[in-house]
C-alpha positions as CSV (number, residue, x, y, z in Angstrom):
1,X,59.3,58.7,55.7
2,X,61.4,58.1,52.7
3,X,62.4,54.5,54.0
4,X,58.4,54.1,54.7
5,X,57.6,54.8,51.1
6,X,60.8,52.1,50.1
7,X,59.3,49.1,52.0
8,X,56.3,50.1,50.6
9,X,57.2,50.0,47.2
10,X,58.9,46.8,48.1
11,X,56.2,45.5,49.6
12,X,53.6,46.4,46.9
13,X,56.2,44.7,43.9
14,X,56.0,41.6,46.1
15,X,52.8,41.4,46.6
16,X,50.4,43.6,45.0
17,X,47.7,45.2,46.3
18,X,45.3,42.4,46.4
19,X,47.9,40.1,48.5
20,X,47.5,42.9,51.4
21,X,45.1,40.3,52.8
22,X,46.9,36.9,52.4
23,X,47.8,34.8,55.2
24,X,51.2,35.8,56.5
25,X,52.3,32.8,56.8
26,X,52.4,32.9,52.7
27,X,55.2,34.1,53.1
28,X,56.4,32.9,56.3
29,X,55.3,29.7,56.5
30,X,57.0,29.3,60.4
31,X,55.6,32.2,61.6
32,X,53.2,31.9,64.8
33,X,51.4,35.1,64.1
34,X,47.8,35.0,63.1
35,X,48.1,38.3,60.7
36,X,47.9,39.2,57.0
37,X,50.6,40.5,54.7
38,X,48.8,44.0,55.8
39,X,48.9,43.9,59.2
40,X,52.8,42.3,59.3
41,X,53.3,45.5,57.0
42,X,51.9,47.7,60.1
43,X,53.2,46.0,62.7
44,X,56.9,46.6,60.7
45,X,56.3,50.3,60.6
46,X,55.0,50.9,64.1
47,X,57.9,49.0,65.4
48,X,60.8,50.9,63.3
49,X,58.6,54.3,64.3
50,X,58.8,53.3,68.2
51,X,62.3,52.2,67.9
52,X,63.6,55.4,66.0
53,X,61.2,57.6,68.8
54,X,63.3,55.6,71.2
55,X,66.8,56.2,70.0
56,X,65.9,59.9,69.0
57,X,64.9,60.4,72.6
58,X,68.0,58.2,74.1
59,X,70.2,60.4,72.5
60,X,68.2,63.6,72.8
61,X,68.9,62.5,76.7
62,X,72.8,62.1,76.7
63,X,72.6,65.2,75.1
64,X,71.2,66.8,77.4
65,X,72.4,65.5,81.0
66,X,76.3,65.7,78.9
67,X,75.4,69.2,77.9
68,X,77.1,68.8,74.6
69,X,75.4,69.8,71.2
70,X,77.6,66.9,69.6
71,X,75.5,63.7,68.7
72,X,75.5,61.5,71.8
73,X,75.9,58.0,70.0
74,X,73.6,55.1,71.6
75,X,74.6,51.5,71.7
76,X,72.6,48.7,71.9
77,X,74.5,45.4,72.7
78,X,72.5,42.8,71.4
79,X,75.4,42.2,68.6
80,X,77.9,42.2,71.3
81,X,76.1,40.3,74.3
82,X,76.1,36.5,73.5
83,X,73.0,35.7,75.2
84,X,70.2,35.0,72.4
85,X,67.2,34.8,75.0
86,X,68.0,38.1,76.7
87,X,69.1,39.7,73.5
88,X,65.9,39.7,71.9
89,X,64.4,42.0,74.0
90,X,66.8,44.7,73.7
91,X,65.5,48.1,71.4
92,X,67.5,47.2,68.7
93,X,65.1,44.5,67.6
94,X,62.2,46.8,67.2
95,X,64.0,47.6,63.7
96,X,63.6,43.9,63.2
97,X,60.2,43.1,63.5
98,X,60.7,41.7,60.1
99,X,62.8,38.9,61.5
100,X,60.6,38.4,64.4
101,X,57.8,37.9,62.2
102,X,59.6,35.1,60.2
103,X,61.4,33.5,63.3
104,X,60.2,34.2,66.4
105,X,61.6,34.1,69.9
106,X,58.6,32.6,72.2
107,X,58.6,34.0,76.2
108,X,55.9,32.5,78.4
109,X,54.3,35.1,80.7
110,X,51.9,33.9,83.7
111,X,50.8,31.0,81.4
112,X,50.9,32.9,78.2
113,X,53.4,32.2,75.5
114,X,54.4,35.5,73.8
115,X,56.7,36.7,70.8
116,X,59.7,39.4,71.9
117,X,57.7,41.4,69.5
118,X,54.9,41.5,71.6
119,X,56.7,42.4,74.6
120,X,59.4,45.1,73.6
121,X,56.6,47.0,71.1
122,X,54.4,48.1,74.4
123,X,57.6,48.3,76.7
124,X,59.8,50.3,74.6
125,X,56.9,52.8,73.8
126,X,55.7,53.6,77.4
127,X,59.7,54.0,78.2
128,X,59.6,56.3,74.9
129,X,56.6,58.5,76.2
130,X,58.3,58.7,79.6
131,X,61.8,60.1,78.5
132,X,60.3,63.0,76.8
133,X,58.9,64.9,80.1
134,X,62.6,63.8,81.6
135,X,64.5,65.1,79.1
136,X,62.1,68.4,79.0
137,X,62.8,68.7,82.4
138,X,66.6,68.1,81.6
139,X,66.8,70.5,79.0
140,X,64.5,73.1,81.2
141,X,67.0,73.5,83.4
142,X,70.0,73.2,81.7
143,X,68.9,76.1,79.3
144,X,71.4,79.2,78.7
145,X,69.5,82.6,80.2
C-alpha cells in the first residue's frame, strides 16, 4: 500500500491530475497501447498486486509442502535465462508493466498480435487463484493436532 501511495505521488508530480487522461503515448511515444496516463497507472498496480499475490502464494507453497516456518525464497530466472522472447513471460515482469508499457515485447496468437503484458496479467492470475485451494489443502493436512 505504502509503495501504491509512492507511485502515486509520483505519478501525480508528473503529471497532475488533469494529465490522468492524456494519451499514453505522451509519454511513451513507442508504446502500442491505446490507453491514457490513467489507465497505464491501473494497469501498473493491478499487475504489481497479481504479481506480489503470486509470489506470496509461491512461497506460502514451499512453505508448506517443505514444512518449514522459515521463508521459502522464490526465483524467477528471467535475469539469469538468456532468452529475451521466453523471458518476458516469466512472473517477474508483472512488476514491470512499466517497461512493457514503454517497450513492448509483441507475441502473435491465432492471428492476433499481443503484448507479454497482455498474456502473463490473465495467466499469472488464474495460476494465482488456483494455488490458494492447493496450498489450503497443503496446509490442511500438514496441520499439528
Amino acid at each position: 500500500f505504502v509503495f501504491v501511495l509512492l507511485y502515486t505521488a509520483g505519478v501525480l508530480m508528473v503529471t497532475g491530475a488533469d494529465g490522468a487522461g492524456c494519451p499514453i503515448q505522451l509519454d511513451f511515444w513507442r508504446s502500442v497501447y491505446h490507453i491514457t496516463i490513467f489507465q497505464a497507472y491501473l494497469f501498473i498496480i493491478a499487475g504489481g498486486y497479481i504479481g506480489t499475490l503470486l509470489a506470496s502464494s509461491l512461497a506460502m507453497l514451499i512453505s508448506a509442502y517443505s514444512r518449514s516456518t522459515a521463508m521459502a525464497m522464490i526465483p524467477f530466472l528471467s535475469r539469469i535465462i538468456t532468452l529475451p522472447g521466453v523471458c518476458t513471460l516469466f512472473p517477474d515482469q508483472l512488476m514491470e508493466i512499466y517497461i512493457d508499457l514503454k517497450e513492448s515485447a509483441l507475441f502473435e496468437i491465432g492471428g492476433r498480435v499481443v503484448t507479454s503484458a497482455m498474456i502473463i496479467t490473465p495467466l499469472y492470475t488464474i495460476v494465482s487463484l488456483i494455488l490458494y485451494p492447493v496450498i489450503y489443502q497443503v496446509y490442511k493436512r500438514t496441520e499439528v493436532k
